[in-house]
C-alpha positions as CSV (number, residue, x, y, z in Angstrom):
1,X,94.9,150.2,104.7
2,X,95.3,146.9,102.8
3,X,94.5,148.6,99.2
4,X,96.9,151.6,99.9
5,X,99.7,148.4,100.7
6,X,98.8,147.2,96.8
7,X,98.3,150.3,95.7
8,X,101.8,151.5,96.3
9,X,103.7,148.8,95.0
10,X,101.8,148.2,92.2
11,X,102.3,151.7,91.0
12,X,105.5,151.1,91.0
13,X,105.9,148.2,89.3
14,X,103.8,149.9,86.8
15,X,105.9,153.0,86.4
16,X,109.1,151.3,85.7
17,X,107.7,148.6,83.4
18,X,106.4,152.1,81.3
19,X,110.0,153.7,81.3
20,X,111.2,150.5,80.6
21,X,108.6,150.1,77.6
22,X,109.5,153.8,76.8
23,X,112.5,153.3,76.4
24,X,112.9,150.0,74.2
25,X,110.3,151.5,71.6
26,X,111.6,154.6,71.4
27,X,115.0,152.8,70.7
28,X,113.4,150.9,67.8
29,X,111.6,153.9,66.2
30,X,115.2,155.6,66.1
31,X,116.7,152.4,64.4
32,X,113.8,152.4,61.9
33,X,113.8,156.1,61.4
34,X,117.6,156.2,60.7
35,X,117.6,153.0,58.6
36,X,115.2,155.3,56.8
37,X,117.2,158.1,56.2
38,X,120.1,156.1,54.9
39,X,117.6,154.3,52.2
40,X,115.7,157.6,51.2
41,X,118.5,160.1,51.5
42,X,116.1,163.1,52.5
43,X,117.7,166.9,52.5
44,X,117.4,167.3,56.4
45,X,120.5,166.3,58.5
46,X,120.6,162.7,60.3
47,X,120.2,163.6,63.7
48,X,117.5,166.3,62.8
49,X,115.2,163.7,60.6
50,X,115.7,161.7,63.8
51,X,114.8,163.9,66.4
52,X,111.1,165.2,64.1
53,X,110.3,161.6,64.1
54,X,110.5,160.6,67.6
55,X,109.0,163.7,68.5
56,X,106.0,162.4,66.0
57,X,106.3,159.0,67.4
58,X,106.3,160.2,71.3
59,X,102.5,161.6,71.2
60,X,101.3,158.6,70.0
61,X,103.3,155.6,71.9
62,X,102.7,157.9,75.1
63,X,98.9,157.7,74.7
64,X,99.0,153.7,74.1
65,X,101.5,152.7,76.8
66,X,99.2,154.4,79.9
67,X,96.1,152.6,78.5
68,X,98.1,149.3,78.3
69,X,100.7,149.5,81.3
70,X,97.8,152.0,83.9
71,X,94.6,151.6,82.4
72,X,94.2,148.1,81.9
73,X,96.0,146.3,84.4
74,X,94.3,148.9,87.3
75,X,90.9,147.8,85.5
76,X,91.5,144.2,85.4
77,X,92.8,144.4,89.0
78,X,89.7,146.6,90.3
79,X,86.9,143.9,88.6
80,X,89.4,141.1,90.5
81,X,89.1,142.7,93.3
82,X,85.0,143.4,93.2
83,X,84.4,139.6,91.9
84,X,86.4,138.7,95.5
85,X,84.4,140.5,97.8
86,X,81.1,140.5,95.6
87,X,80.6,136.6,96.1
């Protein structure tokens, strides 16, 4: 019962520090990518140039933010909590 009260909250905290994260990146990626388009002029329109490269941008920065904001603080949590009640 104790790990299902961490559990909970900790998911949590997790899941809005990734939309959060989400959010900001995706944010800069559209500033870069329509800085971009002003510098190199390319023959698609603004908002479509835009939209291709998030969509590039999304599979990757979706696989990195669960192994940073899930995988790794779960990890380093569960290793915590087996060095505790190891010794």
């Amino acid at each position: 019962m104790a790990l299902l009260k961490l559990t909970i909250p900790v998911l949590a905290g997790l899941t809005v520090i990734y939309w959060c994260l989400t959010m900001w990146f995706r944010a800069g990626e559209r500033q870069r990518l329509e800085a971009r388009w002003e510098r190199d002029r390319p023959p698609l329109p603004q908002h479509t140039y835009v939209r291709n490269g998030i969509r590039d941008y999304d599979a990757g920065l979706r696989r990195r933010l669960v192994l940073g904001v899930y995988v790794v603080p779960i990890a380093c949590l569960a290793v915590l909590i087996y060095a505790i009640n190891a010794t």
